[in-house]
C-alpha positions as CSV (number, residue, x, y, z in Angstrom):
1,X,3.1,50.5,39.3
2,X,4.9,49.5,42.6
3,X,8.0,48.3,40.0
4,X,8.3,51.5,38.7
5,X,8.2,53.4,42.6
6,X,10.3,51.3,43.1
7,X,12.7,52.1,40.3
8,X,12.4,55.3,41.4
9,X,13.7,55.4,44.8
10,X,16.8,53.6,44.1
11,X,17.5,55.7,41.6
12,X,16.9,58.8,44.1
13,X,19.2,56.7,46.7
14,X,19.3,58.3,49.7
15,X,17.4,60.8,49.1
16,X,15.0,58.7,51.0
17,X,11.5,60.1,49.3
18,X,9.9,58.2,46.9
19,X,9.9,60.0,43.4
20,X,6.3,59.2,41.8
21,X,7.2,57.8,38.2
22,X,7.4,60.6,35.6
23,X,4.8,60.3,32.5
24,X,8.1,59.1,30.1
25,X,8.3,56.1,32.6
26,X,5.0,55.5,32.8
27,X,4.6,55.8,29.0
28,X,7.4,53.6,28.3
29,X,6.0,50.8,30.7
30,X,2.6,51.0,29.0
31,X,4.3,50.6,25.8
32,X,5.9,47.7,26.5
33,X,3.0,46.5,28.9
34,X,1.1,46.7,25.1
35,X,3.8,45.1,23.5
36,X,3.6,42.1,25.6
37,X,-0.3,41.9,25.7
38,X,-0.2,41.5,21.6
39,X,2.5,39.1,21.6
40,X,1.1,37.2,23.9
41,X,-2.7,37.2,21.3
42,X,-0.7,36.5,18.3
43,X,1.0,33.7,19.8
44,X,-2.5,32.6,20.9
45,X,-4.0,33.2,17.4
46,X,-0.8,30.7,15.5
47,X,-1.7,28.0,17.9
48,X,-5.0,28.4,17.6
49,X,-5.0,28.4,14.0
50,X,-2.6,25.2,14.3
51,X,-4.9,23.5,15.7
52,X,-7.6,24.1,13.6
53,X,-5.2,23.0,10.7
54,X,-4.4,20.1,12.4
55,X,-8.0,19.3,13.0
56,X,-9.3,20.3,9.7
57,X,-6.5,17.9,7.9
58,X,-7.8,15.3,10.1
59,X,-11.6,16.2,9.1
60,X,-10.5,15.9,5.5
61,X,-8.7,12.3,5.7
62,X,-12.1,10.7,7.6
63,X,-13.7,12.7,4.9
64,X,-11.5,10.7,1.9
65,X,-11.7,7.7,3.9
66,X,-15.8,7.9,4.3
67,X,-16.2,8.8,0.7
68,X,-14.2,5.8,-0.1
69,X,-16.0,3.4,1.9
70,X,-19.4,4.7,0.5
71,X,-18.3,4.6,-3.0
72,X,-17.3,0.5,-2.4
73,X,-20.5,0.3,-1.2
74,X,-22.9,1.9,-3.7
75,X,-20.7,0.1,-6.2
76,X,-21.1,-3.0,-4.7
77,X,-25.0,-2.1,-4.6
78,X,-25.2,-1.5,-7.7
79,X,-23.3,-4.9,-9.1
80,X,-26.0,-6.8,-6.7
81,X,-28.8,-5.3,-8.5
82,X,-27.6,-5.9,-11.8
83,X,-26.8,-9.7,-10.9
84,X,-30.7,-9.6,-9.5
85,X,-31.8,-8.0,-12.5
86,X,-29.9,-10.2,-14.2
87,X,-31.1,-13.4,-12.6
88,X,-34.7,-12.6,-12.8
89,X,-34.4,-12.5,-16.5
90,X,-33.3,-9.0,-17.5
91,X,-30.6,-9.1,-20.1
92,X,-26.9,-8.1,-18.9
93,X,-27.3,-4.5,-21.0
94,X,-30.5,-3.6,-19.9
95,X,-29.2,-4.5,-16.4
96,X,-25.9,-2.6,-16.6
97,X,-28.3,0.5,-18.4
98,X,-30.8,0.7,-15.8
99,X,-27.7,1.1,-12.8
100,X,-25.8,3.8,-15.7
101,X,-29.5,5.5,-15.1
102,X,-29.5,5.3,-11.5
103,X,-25.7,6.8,-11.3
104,X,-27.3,9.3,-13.5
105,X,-30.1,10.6,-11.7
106,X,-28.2,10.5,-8.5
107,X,-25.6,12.9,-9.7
108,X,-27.9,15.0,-11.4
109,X,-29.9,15.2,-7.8
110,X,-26.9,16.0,-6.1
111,X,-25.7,18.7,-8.7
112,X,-29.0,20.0,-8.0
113,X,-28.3,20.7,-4.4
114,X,-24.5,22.0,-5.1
115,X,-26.4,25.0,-6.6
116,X,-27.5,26.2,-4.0
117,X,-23.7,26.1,-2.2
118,X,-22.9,27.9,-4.9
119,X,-24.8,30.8,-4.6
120,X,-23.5,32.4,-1.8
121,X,-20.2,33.9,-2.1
122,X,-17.1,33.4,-0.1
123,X,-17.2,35.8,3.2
124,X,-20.3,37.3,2.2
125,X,-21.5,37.3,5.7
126,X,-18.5,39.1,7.1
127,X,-18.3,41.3,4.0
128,X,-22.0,42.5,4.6
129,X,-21.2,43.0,8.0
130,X,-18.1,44.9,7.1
131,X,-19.7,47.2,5.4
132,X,-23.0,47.5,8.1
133,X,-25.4,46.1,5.8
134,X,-28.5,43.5,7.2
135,X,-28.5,39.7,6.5
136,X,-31.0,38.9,3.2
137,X,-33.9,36.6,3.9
138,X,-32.9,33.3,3.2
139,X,-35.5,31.4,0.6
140,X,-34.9,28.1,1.7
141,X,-35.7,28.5,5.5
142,X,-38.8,27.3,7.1
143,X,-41.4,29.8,8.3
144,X,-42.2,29.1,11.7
145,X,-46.2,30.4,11.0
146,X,-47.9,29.1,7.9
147,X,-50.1,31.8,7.5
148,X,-48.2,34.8,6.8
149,X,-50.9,37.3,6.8
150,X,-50.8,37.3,10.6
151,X,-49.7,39.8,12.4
152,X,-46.6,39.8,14.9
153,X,-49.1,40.8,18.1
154,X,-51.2,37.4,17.6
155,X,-48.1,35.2,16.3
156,X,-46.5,36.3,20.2
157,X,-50.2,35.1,21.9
């Protein structure tokens, strides 16, 4: 505000009162005023976001790296158990059958817990509240008061 008084009494020059800024001025300086404020967000929101990139890559690799490691070592696992097996008089098939099995039931556990991942759409949180809808009751949470036939008054007591 001063610039612009300013601006305006040298342009008046000697003159010698100060002009107060006319609403074009005023309009034009909150314009670019504006202008500046979202530059200044959108060059906050790209380094922002580069940063999460770079984090997230970097999540990912200790990710690969971790499933690698684990994979050596259930492998590893199993190959001792089959030489145990194998040792304590279990034939090699039967052996390498019974960690086949085990391999089995461990991805058929973990499939069975991917389902539920599935189930919920992409965004469906922002989506629902978007469009001013309230959040579902989620299945798989915990009740907090095993008796549900109680009312709120004596759950607060």
């Amino acid at each position: 505000m001063e610039h612009l008084r300013a601006t305006g009494a040298s342009r008046s020059g000697a003159a010698g009162s100060a002009r107060p800024a006319g609403l074009g001025e005023l309009l034009a300086q909150l314009v670019r005023e504006s202008r500046g404020l979202v530059t200044d967000y959108a060059h906050l929101a790209v380094l922002d976001a580069r940063r999460a990139a770079l984090n997230l890559a970097w999540l990912l690799g200790c990710v690969l790296v971790v499933a690698v490691l684990l994979i050596t070592a259930w492998m590893g696992g199993l190959a001792a158990l089959i030489v145990w097996l194998f040792g304590k008089g279990v034939s090699w098939p039967l052996a390498i059958g019974g960690a086949a099995l085990l391999n089995i039931v461990a991805a058929g556990a973990l499939a069975w817990w991917m389902r539920h991942l599935i189930a919920e759409l992409p965004f469906e949180a922002l989506l629902r509240q978007l469009r001013g809808q309230s959040a579902p009751e989620r299945r798989s949470e915990p009740r907090s008061d095993p008796d549900p036939r109680r009312s709120e008054n004596e759950h607060r007591q």
